[in-house]
N, C-alpha and C positions, 0 to 999 in steps of 0.2 A: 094295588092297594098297599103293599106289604112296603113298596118303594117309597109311598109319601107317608105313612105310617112313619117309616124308619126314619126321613126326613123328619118329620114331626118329632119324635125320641130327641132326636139329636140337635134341632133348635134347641128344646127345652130343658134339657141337659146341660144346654152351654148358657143357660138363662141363668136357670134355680143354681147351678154347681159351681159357673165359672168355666167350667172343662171344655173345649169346642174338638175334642178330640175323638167324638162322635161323629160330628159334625163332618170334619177333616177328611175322615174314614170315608161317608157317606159322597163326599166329593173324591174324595181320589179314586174310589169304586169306579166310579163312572167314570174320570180319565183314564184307567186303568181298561177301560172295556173300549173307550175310544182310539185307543195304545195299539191294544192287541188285536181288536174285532176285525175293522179295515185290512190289514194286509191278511188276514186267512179269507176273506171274504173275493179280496179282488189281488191277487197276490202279481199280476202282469203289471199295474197298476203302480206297484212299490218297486217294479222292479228285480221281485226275487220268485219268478216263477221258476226257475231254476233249482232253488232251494226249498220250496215250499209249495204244492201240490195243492191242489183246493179239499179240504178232507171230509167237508160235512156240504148238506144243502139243507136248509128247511124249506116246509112246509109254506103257505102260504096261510096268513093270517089278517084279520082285519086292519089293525094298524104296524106299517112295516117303512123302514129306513134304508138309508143307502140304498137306493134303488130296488129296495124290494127284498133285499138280502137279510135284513137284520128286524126281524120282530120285537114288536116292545116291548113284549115278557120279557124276553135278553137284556133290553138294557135295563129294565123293575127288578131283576133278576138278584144282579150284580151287588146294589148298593143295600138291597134287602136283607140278601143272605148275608152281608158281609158284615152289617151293623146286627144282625141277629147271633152270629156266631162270635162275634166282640163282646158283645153286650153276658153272653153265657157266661163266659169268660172271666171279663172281668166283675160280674156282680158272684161270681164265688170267691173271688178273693183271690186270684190265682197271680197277674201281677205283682200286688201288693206281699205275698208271701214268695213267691219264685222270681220275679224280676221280667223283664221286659221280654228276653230272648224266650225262656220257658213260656212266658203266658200266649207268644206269638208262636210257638209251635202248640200250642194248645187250641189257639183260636184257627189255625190252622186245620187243625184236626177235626176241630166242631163241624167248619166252614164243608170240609169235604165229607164227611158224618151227613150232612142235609144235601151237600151237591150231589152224593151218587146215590140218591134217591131219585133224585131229578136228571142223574145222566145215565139212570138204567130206564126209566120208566119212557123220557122223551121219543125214541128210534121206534120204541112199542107201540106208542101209542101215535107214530107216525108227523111228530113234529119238524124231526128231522132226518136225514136220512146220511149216515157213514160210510163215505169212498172205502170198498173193500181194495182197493188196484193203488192205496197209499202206503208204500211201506212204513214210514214212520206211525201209521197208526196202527201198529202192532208191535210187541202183543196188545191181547189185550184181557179185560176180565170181565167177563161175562160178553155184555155188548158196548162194552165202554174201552177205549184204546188207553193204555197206559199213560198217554201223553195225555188227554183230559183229564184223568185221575190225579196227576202230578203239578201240573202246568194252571189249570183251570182250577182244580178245586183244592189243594194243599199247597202249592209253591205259592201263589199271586197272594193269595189272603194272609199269607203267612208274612210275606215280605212287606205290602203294606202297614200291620200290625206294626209289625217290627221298625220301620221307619216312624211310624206315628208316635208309639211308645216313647221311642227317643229323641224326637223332633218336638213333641209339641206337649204330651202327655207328662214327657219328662220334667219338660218348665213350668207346667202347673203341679205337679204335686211336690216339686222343689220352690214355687212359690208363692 
């Protein structure tokens, strides 16, 4: 719901404003999850089992992708939290007075603010379950490995902002 919600926001956004940088957001979320999800998911597959370990497994749920691997919350997940944590952001005024870099380490900030709500609570409550036999997923904090804290919920959100702001956000409010 939160995912076609958020699509909804961000059609109508680039209706009534002009701005499709909602929008943009709410699409690159999702190539962003199609990016990254596949090779942690099937990493012999890419090639780089070598470098990359399988570090997580979910649960099984009613509607699931990639062979089973990837639930659809995952990918509702992505484009929801990421237009909700933008959208904070920028309706405080935070680009508009700090600039593009600040507001994306801010949107950043939001983004992981709500993810490790959702990346403490998921393991608990048996969604998914964390290879302890992965070195790169440690440390960690609490029950969540440093690299999902970084990687997943402050780096990814962050650099998309950041590219958006300057790609697309920039030429509207410059024109």
């Amino acid at each position: 719901g939160g995912a076609i919600y958020a699509l909804a926001h961000a059609v109508r956004r680039w209706r009534r404003v002009g701005d499709p940088t909602v929008f943009a957001l709410w699409c690159a979320s999702v190539i962003y999850l199609l990016i990254i999800e596949p090779p942690i998911y099937f990493p012999n597959v890419f090639g780089i089992q070598n470098q990359i370990e399988e570090p997580f497994v979910h649960n099984i749920f009613t509607v699931q992708f990639l062979y089973g691997r990837l639930p659809l919350y995952i990918v509702a997940l992505y484009p929801a939290m990421a237009v909700l944590a933008y959208e904070i952001v920028r309706s405080l005024g935070v680009f508009q007075r700090r600039g593009a870099f600040f507001g994306a380490v801010c949107v950043g900030f939001v983004h992981h603010c709500f993810y490790e709500v959702f990346d403490q609570l998921g393991p608990q409550l048996r969604w998914w379950l964390w290879n302890p036999n992965v070195k790169a997923l440690r440390p960690t904090i609490a029950a969540v490995p440093m690299a999902s804290i970084t990687l997943f919920a402050t780096f990814g959100p962050f650099v998309l902002t950041l590219l958006l702001r300057w790609f697309i956000a920039g030429k509207v409010d410059r024109g």
